[in-house]
C-alpha positions in Angstrom: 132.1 57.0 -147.9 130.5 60.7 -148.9 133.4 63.2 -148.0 132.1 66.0 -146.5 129.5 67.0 -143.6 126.9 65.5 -145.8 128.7 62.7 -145.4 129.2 62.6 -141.3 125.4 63.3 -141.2 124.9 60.4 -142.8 127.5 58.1 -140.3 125.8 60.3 -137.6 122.1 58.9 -138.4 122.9 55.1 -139.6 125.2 55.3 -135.9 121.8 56.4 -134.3 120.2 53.9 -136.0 121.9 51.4 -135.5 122.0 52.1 -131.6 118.2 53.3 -131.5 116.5 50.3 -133.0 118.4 47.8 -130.0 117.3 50.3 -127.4 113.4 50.7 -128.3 113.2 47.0 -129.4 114.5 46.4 -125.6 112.6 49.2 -123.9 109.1 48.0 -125.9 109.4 44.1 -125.3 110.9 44.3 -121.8 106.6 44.8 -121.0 104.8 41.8 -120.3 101.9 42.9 -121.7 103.8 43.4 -125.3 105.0 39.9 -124.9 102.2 38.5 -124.0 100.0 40.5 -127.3 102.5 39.1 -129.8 102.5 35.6 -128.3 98.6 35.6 -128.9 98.6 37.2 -131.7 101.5 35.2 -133.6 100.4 32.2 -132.1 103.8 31.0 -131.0 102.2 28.8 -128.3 98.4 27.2 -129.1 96.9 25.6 -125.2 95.9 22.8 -125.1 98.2 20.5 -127.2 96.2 18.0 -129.5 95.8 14.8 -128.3 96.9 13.6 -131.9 100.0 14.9 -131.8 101.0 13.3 -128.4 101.0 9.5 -130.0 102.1 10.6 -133.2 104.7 12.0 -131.4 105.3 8.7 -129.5 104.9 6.4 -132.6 108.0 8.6 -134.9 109.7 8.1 -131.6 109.5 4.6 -131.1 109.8 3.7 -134.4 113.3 5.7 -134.7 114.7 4.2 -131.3 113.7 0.4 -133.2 115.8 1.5 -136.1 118.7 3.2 -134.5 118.4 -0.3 -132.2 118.4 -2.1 -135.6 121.3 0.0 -136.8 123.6 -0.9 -133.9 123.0 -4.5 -134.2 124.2 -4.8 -138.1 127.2 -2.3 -137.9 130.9 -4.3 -137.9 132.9 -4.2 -135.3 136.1 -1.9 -135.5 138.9 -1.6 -133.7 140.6 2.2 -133.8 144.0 2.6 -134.2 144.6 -1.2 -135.8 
């Protein structure tokens, strides 16, 4: 830490930084507009879905339910606590 008032202007501006940034960030993306710019322009969310994706989406499923079905079926039985 800088001794000194050099060095409680500095705590003085990193303490309103670190309060300002959490306020402006908040006051700037409580707008729905702002939300809705970055979402389009980020491309969180792309409408409509590809059809693809749906049974690809259903074929990794169903092929991970078979082997988690497989799984179950060679495991050993164990008794806890014996």
């Amino acid at each position: 830490m800088v001794a000194g008032r050099s060095g409680m202007k500095l705590e003085a501006l990193k303490f309103g930084i670190y309060i300002g940034i959490p306020v402006v960030a908040s006051a700037l993306f409580n707008e729905p507009e702002t939300i809705q710019w970055f979402v389009d322009y980020f491309q969180y969310i792309e409408y409509p879905v590809p059809a693809s994706a749906d049974s690809q989406f259903r074929q990794k499923l169903e092929a991970q339910v078979i082997h988690q079905q497989r799984q179950e079926l060679h495991r050993p039985f164990t008794v806890c606590g014996t």
